[in-house]
ROLOZA-478743 format. One record per residue (C-alpha): residue number from 1; residue in one letter; x, y, z. Coordinates in steps of 0.05 Angstrom, whole numbers. Last residue first. Example, Ala and Ser with C-alpha at 12.3 -4.5 7.8 and 13.67 -1.06 7.14 Angstrom:
BEGIN
@i: 2 aa: s X: 273 Y: -21 Z: 143
@i: 1 aa: a X: 246 Y: -90 Z: 156
% end
This chain:
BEGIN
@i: 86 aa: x X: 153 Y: 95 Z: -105
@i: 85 aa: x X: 158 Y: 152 Z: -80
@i: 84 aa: x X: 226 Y: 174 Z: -115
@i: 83 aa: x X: 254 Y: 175 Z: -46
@i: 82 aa: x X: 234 Y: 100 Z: -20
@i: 81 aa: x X: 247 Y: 74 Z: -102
@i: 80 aa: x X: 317 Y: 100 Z: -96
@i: 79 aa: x X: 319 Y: 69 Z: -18
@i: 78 aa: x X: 294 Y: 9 Z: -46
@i: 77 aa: x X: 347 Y: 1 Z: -98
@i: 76 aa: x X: 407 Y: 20 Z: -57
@i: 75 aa: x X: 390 Y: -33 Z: -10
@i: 74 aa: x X: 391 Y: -95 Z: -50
@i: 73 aa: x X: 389 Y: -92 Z: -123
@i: 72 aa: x X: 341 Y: -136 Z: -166
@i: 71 aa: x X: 286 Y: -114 Z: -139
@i: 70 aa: x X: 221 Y: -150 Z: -120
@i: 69 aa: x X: 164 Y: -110 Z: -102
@i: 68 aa: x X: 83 Y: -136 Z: -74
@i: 67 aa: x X: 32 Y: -99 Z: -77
@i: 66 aa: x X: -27 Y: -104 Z: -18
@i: 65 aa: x X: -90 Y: -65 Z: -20
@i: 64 aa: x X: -138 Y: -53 Z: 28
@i: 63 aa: x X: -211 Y: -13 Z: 24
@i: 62 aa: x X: -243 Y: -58 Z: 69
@i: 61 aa: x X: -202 Y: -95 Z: 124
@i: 60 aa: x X: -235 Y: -161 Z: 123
@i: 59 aa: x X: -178 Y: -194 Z: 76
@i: 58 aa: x X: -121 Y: -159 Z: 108
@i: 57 aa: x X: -89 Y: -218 Z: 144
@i: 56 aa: x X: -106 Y: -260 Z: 84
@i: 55 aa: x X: -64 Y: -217 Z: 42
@i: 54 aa: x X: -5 Y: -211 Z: 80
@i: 53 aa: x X: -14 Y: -292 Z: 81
@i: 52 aa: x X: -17 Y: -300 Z: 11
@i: 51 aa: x X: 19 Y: -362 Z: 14
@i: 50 aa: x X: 66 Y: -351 Z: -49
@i: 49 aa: x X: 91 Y: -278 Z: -11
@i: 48 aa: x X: 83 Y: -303 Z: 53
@i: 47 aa: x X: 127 Y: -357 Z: 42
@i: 46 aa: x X: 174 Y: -322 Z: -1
@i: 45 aa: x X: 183 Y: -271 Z: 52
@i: 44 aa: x X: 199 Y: -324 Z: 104
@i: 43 aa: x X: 253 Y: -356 Z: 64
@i: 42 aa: x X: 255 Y: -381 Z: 0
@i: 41 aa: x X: 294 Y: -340 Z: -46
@i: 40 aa: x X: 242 Y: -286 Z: -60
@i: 39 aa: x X: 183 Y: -281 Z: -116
@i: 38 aa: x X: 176 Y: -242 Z: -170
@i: 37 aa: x X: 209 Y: -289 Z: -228
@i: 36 aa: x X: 275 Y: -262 Z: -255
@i: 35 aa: x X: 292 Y: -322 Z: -287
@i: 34 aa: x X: 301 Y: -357 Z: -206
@i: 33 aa: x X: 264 Y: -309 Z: -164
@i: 32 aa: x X: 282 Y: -236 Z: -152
@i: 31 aa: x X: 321 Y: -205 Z: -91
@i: 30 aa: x X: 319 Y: -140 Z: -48
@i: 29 aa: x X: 241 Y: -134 Z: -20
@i: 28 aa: x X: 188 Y: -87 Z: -20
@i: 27 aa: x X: 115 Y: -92 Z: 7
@i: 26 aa: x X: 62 Y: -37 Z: -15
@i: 25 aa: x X: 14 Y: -31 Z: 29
@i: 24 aa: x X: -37 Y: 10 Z: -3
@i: 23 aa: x X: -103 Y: 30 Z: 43
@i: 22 aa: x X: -155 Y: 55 Z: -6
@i: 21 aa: x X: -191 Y: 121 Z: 7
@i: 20 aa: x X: -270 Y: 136 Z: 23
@i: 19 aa: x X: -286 Y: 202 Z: 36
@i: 18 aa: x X: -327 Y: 216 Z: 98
@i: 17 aa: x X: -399 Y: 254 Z: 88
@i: 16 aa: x X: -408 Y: 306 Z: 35
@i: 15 aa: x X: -468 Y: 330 Z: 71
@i: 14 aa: x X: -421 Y: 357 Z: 136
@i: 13 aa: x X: -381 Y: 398 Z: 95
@i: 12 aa: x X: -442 Y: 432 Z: 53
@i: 11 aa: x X: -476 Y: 436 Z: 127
@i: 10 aa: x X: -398 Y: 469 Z: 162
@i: 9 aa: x X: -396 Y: 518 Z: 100
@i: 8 aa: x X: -468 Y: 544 Z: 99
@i: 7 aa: x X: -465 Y: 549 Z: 174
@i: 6 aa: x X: -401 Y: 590 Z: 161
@i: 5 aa: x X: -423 Y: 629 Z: 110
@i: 4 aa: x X: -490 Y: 645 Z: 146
@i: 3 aa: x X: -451 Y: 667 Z: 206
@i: 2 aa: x X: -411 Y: 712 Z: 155
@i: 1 aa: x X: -475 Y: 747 Z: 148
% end
């Protein structure tokens, strides 16, 4: 009987096939824009950020998201935002 169960079990398991789940990436970075624009203050993470270039490296991965956070505090900030789970 529990045989059954388990067969039972293992088909209903193996019928649902693999669950699909987005990839976030969720970029963070200590500084906002000129009028508190989201972008950085012109170095290499303003680049990428205005570029796209996170983006485009990511494009054929399926199921991939990319966010992008500007704060206006430095490190404090994204570790609050780290342990909230944001």
């Amino acid at each position: 009987m529990k045989i059954a169960h388990i067969a039972a079990l293992i088909g209903g398991l193996l019928a649902t096939g693999p669950a699909s789940a987005e990839t976030l990436i969720r970029i963070g970075y200590p500084g906002t824009g000129i009028d508190d624009r989201p972008y950085a203050y012109g170095d290499y993470v303003a680049v990428a950020n205005v570029q796209k270039l996170v983006e485009d490296e990511f494009k054929d991965v399926p199921d991939t998201k990319i966010t992008w956070t500007f704060f206006r505090g430095a490190g404090p900030a994204l570790n609050e935002s780290l342990a909230a789970g944001q």
